[in-house]
Kinemage of the C-alpha trace (Angstrom):
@kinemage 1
@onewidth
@group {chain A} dominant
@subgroup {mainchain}
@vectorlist {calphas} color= white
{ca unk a 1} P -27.712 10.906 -28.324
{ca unk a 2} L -24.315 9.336 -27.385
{ca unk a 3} L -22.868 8.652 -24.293
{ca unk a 4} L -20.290 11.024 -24.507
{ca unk a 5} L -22.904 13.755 -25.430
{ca unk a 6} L -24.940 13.074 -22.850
{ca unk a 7} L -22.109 13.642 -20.299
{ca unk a 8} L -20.726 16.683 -22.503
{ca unk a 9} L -24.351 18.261 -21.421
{ca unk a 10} L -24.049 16.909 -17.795
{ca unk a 11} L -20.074 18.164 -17.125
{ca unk a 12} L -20.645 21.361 -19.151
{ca unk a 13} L -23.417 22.695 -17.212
{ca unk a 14} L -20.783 22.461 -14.007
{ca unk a 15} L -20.517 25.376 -12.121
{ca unk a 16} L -18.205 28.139 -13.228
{ca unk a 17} L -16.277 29.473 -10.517
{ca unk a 18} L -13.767 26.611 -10.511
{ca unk a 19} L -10.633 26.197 -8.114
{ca unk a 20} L -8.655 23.301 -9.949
{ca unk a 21} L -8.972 22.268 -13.325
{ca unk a 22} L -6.976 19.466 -14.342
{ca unk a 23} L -6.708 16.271 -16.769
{ca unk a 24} L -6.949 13.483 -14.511
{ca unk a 25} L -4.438 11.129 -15.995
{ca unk a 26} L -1.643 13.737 -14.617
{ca unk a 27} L -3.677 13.965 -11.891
{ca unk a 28} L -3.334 10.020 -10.954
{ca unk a 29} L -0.070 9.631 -12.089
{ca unk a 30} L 1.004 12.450 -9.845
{ca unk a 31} L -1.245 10.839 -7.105
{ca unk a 32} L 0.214 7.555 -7.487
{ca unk a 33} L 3.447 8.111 -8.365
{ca unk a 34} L 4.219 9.307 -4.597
{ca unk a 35} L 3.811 6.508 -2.887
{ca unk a 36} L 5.424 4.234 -5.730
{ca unk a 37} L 8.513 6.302 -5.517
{ca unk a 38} L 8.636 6.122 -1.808
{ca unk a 39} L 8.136 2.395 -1.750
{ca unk a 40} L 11.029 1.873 -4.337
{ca unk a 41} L 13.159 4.420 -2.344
{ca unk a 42} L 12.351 2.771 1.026
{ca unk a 43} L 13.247 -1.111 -0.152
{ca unk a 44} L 16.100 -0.073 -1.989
{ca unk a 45} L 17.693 1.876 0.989
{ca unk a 46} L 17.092 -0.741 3.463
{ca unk a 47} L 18.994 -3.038 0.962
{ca unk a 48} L 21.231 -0.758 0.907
{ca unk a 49} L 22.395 0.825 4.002
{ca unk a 50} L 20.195 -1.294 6.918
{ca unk a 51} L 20.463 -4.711 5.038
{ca unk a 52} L 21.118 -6.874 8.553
{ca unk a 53} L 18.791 -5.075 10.496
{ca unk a 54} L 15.406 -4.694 8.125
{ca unk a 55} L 16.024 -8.685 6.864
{ca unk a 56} L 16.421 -10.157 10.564
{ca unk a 57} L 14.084 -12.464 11.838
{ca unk a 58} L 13.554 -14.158 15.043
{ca unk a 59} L 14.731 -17.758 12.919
{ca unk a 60} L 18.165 -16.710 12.560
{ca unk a 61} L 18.257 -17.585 8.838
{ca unk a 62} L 19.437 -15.891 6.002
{ca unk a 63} L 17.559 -13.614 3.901
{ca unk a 64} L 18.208 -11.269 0.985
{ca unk a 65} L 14.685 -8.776 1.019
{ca unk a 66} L 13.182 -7.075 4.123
{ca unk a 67} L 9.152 -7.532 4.457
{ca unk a 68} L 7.389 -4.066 3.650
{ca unk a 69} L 6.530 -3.235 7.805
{ca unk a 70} L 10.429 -3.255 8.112
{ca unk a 71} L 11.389 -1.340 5.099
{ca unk a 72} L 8.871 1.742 5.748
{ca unk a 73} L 8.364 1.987 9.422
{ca unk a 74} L 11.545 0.944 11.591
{ca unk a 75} L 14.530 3.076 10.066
{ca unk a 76} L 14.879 6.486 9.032
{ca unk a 77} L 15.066 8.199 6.601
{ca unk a 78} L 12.502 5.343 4.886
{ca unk a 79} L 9.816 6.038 7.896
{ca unk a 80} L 9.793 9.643 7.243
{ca unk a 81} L 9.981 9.803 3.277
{ca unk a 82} L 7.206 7.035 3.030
{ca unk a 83} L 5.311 8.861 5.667
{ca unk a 84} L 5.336 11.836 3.927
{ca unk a 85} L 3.977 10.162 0.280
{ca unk a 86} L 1.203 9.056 2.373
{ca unk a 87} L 0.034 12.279 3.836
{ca unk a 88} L 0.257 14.206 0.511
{ca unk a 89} L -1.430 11.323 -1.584
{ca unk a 90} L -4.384 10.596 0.754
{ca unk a 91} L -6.609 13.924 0.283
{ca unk a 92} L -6.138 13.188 -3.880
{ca unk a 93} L -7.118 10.158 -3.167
{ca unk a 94} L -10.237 10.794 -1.570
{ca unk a 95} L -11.184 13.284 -4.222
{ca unk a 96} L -10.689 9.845 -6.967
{ca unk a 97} L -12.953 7.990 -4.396
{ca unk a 98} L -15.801 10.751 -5.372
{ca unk a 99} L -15.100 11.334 -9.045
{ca unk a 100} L -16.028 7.483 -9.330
{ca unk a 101} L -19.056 7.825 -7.175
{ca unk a 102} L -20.146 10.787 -9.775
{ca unk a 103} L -19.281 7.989 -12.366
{ca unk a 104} L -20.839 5.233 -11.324
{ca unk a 105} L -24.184 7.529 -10.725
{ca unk a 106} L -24.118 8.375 -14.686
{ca unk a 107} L -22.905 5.118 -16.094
{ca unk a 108} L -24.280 2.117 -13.792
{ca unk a 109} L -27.917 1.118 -13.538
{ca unk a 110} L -30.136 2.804 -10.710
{ca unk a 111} L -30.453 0.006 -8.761
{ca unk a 112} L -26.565 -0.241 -8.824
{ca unk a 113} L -25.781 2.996 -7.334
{ca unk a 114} L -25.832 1.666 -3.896
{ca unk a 115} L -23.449 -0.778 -4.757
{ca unk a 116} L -21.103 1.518 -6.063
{ca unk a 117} L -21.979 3.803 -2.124
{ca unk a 118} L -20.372 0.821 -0.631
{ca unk a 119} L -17.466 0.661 -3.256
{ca unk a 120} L -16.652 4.174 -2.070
{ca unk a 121} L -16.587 3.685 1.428
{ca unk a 122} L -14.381 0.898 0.975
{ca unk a 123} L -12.193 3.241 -0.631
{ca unk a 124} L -12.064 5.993 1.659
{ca unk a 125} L -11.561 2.910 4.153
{ca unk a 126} L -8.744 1.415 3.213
{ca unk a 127} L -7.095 4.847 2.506
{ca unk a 128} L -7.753 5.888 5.965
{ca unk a 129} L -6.467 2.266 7.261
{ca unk a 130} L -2.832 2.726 4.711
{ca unk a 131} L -2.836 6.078 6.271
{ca unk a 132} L -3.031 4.388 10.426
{ca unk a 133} L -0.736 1.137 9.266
{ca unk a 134} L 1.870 4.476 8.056
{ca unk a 135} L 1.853 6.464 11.258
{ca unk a 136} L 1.407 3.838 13.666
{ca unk a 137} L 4.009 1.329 12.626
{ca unk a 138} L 4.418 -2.482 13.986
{ca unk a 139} L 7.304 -0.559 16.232
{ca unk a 140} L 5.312 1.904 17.625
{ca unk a 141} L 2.004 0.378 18.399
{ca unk a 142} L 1.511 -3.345 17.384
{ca unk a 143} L -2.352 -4.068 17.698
{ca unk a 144} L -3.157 -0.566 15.987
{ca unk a 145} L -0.641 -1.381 13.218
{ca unk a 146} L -2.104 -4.668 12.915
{ca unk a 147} L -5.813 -3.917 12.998
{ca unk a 148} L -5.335 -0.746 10.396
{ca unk a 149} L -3.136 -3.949 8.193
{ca unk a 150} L -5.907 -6.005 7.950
{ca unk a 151} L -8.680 -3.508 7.234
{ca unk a 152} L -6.337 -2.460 4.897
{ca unk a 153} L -6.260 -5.760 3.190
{ca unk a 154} L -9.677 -6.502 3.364
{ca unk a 155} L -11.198 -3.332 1.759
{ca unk a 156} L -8.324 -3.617 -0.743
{ca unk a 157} L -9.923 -6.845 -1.978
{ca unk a 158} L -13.524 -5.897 -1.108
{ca unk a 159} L -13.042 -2.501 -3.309
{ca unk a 160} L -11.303 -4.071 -6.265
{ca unk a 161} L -13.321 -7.011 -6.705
{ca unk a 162} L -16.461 -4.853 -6.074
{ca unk a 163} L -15.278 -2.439 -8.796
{ca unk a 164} L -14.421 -4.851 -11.430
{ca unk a 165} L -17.881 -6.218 -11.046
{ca unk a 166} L -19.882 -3.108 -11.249
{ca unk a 167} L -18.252 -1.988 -14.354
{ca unk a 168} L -18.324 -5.370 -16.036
{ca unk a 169} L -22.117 -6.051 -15.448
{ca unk a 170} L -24.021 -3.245 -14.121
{ca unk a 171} L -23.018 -0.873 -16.849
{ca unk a 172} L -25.678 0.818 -18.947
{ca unk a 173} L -23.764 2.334 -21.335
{ca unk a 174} L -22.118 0.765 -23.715
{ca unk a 175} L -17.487 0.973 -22.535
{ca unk a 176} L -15.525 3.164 -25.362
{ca unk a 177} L -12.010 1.654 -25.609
{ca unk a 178} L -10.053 2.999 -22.396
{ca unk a 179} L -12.624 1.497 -20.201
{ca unk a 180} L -12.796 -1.907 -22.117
{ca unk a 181} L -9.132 -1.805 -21.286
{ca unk a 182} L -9.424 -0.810 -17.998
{ca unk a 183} L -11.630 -3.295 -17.369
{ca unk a 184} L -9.539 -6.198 -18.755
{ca unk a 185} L -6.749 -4.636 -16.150
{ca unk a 186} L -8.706 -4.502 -13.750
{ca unk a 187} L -9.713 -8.292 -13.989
{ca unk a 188} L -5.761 -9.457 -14.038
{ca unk a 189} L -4.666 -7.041 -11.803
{ca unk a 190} L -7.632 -8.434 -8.824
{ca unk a 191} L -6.300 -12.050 -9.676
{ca unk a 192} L -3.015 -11.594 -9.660
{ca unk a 193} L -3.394 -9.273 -6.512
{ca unk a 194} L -5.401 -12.093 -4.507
{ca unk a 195} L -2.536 -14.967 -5.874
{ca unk a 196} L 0.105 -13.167 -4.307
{ca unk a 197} L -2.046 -12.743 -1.001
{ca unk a 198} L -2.351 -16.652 -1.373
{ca unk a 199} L 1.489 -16.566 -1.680
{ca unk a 200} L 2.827 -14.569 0.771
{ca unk a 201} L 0.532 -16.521 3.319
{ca unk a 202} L 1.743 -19.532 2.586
{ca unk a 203} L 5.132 -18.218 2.752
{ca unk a 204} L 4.683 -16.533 5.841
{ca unk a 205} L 3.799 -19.987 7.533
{ca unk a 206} L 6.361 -21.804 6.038
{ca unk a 207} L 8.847 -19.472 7.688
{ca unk a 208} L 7.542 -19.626 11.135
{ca unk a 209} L 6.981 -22.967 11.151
{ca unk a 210} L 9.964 -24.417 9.320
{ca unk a 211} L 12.766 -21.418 9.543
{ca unk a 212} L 13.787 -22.102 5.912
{ca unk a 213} L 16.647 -19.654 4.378
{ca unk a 214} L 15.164 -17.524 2.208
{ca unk a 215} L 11.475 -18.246 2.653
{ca unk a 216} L 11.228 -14.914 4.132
{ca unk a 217} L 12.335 -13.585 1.059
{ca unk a 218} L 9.894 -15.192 -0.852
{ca unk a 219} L 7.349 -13.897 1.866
{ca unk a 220} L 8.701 -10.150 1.577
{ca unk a 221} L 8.819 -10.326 -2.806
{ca unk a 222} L 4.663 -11.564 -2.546
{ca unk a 223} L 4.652 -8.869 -0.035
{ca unk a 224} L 5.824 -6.376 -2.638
{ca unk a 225} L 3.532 -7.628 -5.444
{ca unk a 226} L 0.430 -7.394 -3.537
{ca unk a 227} L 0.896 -3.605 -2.735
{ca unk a 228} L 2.458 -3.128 -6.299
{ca unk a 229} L -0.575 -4.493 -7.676
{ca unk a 230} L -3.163 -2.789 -5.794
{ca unk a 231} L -1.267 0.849 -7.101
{ca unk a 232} L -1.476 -0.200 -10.260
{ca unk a 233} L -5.034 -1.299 -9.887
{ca unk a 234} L -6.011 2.302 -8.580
{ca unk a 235} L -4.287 3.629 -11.836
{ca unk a 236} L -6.739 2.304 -13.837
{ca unk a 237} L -8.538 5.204 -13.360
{ca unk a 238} L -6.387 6.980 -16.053
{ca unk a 239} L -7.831 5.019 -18.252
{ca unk a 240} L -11.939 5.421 -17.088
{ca unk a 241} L -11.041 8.929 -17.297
{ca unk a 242} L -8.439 9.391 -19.758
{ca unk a 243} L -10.630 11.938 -21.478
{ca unk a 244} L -11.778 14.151 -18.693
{ca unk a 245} L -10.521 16.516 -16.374
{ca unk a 246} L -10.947 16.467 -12.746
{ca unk a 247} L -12.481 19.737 -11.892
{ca unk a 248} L -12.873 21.026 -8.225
{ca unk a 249} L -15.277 24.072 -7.370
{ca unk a 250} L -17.357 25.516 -5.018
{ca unk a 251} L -20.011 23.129 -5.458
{ca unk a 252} L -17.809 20.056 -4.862
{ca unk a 253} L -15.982 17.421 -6.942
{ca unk a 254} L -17.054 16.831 -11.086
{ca unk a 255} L -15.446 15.335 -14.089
{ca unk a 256} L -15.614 17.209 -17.175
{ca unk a 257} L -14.356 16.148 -21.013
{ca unk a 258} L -11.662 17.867 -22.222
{ca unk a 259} L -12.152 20.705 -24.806
């Protein structure tokens, strides 16, 4: 029997009375798409109309980007729209973070499966740390914003690099083509994610210790690829499930293939 039979017999026996039904590549672009759109929105209007303020730092030097903490959490409207993408994409989220434990259960090895426990709580973990960093800006309350930051960061790179690994060697089924894809994404998108980490480090130094025009910028652009990067990382999942619907019922959370 094939692989995709033997989850045909798996999703198909799901329980009837269903709630939402829906193919789950709308269902992660829609998720995704929100706080893409805010991001955009929120750098673009700080360009635009808070340009001095959202690009000033304590060196005094000139710079042409604000960094990210500026952009979404010191000015209005961007605090508000960008707080509002997070609220509305963090429950879909979560319900992604259990579709792939259902996954992982039917396509990883047994002794995997705990591996793939620990990939989901470093989901749900750095959700609910982008969801703290959001409401509790740098502004607002400094050592919360910057604890929820870097558990942000470090289940970002714990879950991707964790995920990449599980589906490239503790697989036993054989990948159709979307998830051979996926995977090679998934490989150049954790690289180029943990580069621009490297990057925007190094930048950030520079600028505190040197007060270099434009270094900042440089800082703020890394800044932008690293989040940018782990979105696009997360959309992968249109691919792993390009085929399937994500159906919620009663009984909880399944995928199902399309008919």
């Amino acid at each position: 029997m094939s692989s995709e039979a033997r989850y045909r017999l798996l999703y198909d026996d799901y329980d009837s009375t269903t709630c939402i039904n829906v193919p789950f590549g709308k269902f992660s672009w829609a998720t995704l798409s929100l706080p893409f759109f805010a991001f955009i929105f929120c750098v673009v209007y700080s360009i635009a109309y808070n340009f001095e303020s959202t690009t000033f730092s304590h060196c005094h030097v000139y710079n042409f980007l604000p960094s990210i903490s500026s952009a979404i959490g010191n000015f209005s409207p961007q605090r508000e729209v960008w707080q509002l993408a997070i609220a509305l994409h963090g429950l879909p989220r979560l319900c992604v973070a259990a579709a792939y434990l259902q996954y992982h259960k039917e396509v990883l090895f047994p002794w995997a499966f705990y591996l793939s426990v620990v990939t989901c709580a470093l989901n749900v973990t750095e959700n609910i740390a982008l969801i703290i960093l959001s409401f509790w800006t740098s502004s607002d309350n400094y050592p919360i914003h910057k604890t929820a930051f870097i558990t942000f960061i470090i289940t970002s790179e714990l879950y991707m690099l964790l995920a990449w690994i599980l589906n490239k060697r503790c697989r036993k089924h054989q990948r159709n083509t979307a998830e051979t894809k996926s995977l090679k994404w998934k490989k150049r998108l954790v690289t180029f994610n943990i580069s621009c980490i490297i990057a925007a480090t190094y930048f950030f130094i520079r600028h505190n210790t040197w007060c270099e025009k434009y270094v900042y910028s440089a800082f703020a652009f890394f800044e932008y690829m690293v989040v940018l990067s782990n979105m696009a990382f997360h959309m992968t999942a249109y691919l792993d499930f390009k085929d399937r619907n994500l159906v919620i019922s009663k009984s909880g959370i399944a995928l199902r293939y399309n008919r």
